[in-house]
N, C-alpha and C positions, 0 to 999 in steps of 0.2 A: 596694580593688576594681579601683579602674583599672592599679595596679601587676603585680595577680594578673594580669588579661588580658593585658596587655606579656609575662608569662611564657611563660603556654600561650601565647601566639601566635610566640612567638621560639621556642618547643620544637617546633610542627608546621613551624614553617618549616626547622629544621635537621634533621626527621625528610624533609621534602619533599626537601631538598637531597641527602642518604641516596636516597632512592628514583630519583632522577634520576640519578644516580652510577650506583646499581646499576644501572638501567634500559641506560643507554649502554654499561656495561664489559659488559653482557649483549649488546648489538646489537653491537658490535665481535666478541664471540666467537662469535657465532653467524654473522656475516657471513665472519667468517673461514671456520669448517667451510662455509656455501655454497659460496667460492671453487671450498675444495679438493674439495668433488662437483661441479663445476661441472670442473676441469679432468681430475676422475677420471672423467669420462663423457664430455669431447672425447678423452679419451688412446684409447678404446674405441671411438669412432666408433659407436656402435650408436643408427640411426635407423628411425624408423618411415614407412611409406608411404601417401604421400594421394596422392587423384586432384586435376584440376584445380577439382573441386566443394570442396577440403576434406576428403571423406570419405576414414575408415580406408580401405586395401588391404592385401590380404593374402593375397600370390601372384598379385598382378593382379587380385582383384575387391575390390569391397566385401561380398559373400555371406562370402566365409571370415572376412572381418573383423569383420560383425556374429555370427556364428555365436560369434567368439573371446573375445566381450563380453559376449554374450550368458555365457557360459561365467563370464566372471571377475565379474558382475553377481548371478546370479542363482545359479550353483552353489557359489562361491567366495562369496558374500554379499560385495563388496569396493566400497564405494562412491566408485562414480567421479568424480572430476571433471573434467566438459569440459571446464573452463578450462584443464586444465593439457595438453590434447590439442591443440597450437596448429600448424597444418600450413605455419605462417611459423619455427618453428622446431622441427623433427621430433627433435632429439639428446635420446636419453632421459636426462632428467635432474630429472624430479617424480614423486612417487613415484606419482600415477596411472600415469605412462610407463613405471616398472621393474616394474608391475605387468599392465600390457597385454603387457608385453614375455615377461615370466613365464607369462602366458596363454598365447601363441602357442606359444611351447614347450613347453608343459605340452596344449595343445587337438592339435598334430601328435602327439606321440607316443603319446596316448592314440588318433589317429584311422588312424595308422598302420597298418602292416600289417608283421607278421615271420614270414620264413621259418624253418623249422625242420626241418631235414632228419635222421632215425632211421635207423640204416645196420644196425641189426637190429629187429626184433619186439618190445616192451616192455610189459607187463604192470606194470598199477600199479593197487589200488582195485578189482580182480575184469574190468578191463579192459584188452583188448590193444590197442595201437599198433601196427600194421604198418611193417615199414620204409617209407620213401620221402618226399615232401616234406608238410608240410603250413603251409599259409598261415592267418593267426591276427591276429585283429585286436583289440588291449587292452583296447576298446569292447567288447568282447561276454566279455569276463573280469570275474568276481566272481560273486556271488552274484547269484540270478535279481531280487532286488529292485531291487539298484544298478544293474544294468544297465538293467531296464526305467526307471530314472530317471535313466539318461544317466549313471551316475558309477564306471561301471566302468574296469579297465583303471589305475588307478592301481597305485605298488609293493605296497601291502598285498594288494590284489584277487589278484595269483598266488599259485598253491602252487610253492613253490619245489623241489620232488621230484617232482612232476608230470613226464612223460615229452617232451612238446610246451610246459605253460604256461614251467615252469622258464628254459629257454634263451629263450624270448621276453621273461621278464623281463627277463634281464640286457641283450638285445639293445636293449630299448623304453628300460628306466630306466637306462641306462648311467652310468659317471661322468659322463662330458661334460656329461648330464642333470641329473644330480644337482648337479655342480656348479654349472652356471648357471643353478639354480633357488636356490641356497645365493646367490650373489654379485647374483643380482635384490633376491633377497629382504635382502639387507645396504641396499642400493642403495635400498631402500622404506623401511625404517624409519629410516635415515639423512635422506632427503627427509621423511618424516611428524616426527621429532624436531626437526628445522631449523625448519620449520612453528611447530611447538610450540615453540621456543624464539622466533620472533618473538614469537610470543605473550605470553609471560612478558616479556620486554622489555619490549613498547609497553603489559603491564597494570602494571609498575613504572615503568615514566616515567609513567603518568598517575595515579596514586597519589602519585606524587612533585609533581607539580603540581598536585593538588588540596591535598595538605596547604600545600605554598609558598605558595598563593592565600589557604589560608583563615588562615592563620600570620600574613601579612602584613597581610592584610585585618582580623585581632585586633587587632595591632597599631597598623593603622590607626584603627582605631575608637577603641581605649584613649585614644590621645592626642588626637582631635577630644571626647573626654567630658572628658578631660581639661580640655583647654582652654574648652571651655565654664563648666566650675567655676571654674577662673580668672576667666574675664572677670565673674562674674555678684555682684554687691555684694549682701551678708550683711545686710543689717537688723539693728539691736536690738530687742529687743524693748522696750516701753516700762514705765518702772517701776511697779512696784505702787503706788496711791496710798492710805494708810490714812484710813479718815474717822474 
């Protein structure tokens, strides 16, 4: 019995040693990809604006700024976290930050305004367009529901053959747009992944040290019963006496 326990206890100790191994070659490689979003987002310089309270700015107030939160909170469903909103260091670099950053851009072009100027008469849908300018704002594009719920004005929301939406599409959702909402959004899930891999680390190192403890701790035990059997003198029993 006591042999047995020496076993399994030398078996979770070398299963613990395994998980501690894996746990660290996991925090090396996950500290490494930190590193490199760490210097892939000082290489971009893209910072966020506080006042001297702390508080988001955005164009100089803190109104646009809650307005932009307000937007990635509750339209975007994207749960934020303060902690990672730290105005001792503003360089976006957690993925709360590539994703406030993704707001702003995504909250102006939708708030925007595009010109759109018909240099003739357009008939589209049993309706004429007159030539001349017309001013068009993304907010007030889509269907009457999305718009009265604030969530017009996205790329889907245009008709792209539409006389006036068309050209505001391309003018609102440009590449530029499109692009650095693609390279945010890389920049998020790369920050949430890292996250996720501390994770996985520090639950294999401590999986790896509960088995070493309880391994050893078998071991330990084995040999103090052990020794106990040793020390402890065997009796005969006394013999049977016939009458």
């Amino acid at each position: 019995m006591t042999k047995r326990l020496q076993t399994v206890g030398i078996i979770l100790a070398l299963f613990g040693l395994g998980f501690l191994l894996a746990g660290g070659i996991a925090y090396v490689q996950v500290s490494n990809g930190a590193d490199s979003l760490q210097t892939f987002s000082e290489a971009q310089n893209v910072t966020l604006s506080y006042n001297e309270d702390g508080q988001l700015l955005d164009r100089g107030t803190t109104e646009g700024a809650e307005a932009i939160m307000d937007m990635l909170e509750n339209d975007w469903g994207y749960p934020v976290n303060e902690a990672h909103l730290d105005p001792g260091d503003p360089l976006v670099n957690t993925a709360t930050e590539y994703m406030y950053q993704m707001a702003v851009i995504g909250y102006h072009v939708i708030h925007g305004t595009q010109t759109v100027v018909l240099d003739e008469a357009v008939e589209y849908n049993g309706v004429t367009y007159e030539a001349g300018t017309y001013e068009i704002s993304p907010a007030d594009v889509g269907s009457d529901e999305r718009v009265a719920a604030g969530l017009g004005g996205y790329w889907t929301d245009f008709d792209r053959r539409h006389p006036v939406e068309g050209p505001a599409r391309s003018g609102a959702w440009s590449g530029t747009a499109h692009g650095l909402f693609g390279e945010l959004g890389v920049g998020t899930v790369t920050a949430s992944t890292l996250q996720l891999g501390y994770g996985m680390a520090g639950a294999f190192a401590g999986m790896g040290l509960l088995s070493l403890v309880a391994g050893l701790g078998l071991v330990w035990v084995a040999r103090a019963k052990k020794d106990v059997f040793e020390g402890t003198a065997v009796s005969t029993p006394p013999e049977k006496v016939s009458v």
